[in-house]
C-alpha positions in Angstrom: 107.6 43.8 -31.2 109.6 45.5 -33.9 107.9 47.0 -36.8 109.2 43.9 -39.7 111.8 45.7 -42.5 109.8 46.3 -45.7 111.1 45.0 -48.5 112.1 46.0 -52.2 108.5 44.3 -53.2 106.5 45.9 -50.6 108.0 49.7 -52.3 106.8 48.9 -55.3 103.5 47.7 -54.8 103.4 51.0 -52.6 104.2 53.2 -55.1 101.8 51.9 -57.2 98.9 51.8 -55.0 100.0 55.9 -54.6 100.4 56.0 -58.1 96.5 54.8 -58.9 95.0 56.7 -56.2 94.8 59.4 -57.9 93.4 62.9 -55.6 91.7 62.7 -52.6 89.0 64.9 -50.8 87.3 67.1 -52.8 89.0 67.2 -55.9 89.0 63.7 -56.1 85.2 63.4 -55.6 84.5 66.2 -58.3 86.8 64.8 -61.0 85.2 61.2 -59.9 81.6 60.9 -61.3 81.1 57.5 -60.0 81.8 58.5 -56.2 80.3 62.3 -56.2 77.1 60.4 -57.7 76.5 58.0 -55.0 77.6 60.7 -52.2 74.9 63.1 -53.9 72.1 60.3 -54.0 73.1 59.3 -49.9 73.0 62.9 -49.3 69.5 64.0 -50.6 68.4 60.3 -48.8 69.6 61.3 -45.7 67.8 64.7 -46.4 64.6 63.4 -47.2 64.9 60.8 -44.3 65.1 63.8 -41.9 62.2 65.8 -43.7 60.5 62.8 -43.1 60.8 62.0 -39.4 60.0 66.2 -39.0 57.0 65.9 -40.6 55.8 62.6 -38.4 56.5 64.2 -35.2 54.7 67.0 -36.0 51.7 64.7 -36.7 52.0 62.4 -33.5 51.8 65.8 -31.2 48.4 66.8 -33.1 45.6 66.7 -30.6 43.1 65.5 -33.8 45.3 62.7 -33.7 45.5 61.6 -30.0 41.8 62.1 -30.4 41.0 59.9 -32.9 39.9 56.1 -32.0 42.1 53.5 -33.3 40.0 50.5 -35.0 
């Protein structure tokens, strides 16, 4: 099927969707403090998250913890 002609309404609300958008990648989330807030607070999350599950499977291969009974 043939890609439908745009018309003289769909340019416009183009242009003005590329008019708002402002910059993208990483200028845009510098200048953005909203966005480079939330991407810092998911990144240390995911950071932590990771420290996290280190840590644990460090403890689980412990032979003081094997050893130990479970009440």
């Amino acid at each position: 099927m043939a890609p439908a002609a745009s018309s003289q309404f769909d340019e416009a609300a183009l242009q003005r969707r590329m008019s708002m958008m402002g910059s993208s990648g990483w200028t845009g989330l510098v200048r953005n403090l909203r966005v480079f807030g939330i991407a810092s607070f998911a990144c240390i999350g995911g950071l932590l998250y990771g420290y996290n599950q280190g840590v644990f499977s460090g403890l689980l291969t412990m032979t003081s913890f094997g050893n130990r009974e479970h009440t």
